[in-house]
Steps between C-alpha positions, in 0.01 A plus 500: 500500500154638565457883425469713828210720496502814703186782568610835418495583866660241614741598256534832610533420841770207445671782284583678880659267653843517529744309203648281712115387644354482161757277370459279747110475481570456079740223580241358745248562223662313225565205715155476518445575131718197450255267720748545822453650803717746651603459880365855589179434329218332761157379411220832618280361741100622456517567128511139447740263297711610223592837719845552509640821729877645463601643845820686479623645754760763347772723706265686719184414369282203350356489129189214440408402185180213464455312187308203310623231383265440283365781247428349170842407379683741685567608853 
């Protein structure tokens, strides 16, 4: 499993979102790590290929989280 590589704000921002909503996204996250691909993740159109975007929609609200597949040798 490739590592998964987060910036510091993206960290803190991930860090709000609500337990149930960030395990989700980590699940969706590792599947990728693994070399999967997660039914709630879809390709990010514009920011060209290897653009992955998590839209969750949550209880009330929705939570997005975009990510590359590609990052060295992690994700």
């Amino acid at each position: 499993m490739r590592e998964i590589l987060r910036l510091k704000a993206a960290r803190k921002e991930f860090e709000i979102f609500p337990a149930g909503a960030r395990e989700i996204m980590q699940s969706a996250l590792v599947i990728a790590a693994e070399g999967g691909k997660a039914d709630i993740a879809k390709p990010m159109n514009g920011l060209g290929s290897g653009i992955m975007e998590i839209a969750l929609p949550y209880r009330t609200d929705a939570y997005r989280a975009v990510y590359a597949l590609q990052f060295g040798n992690a994700i």
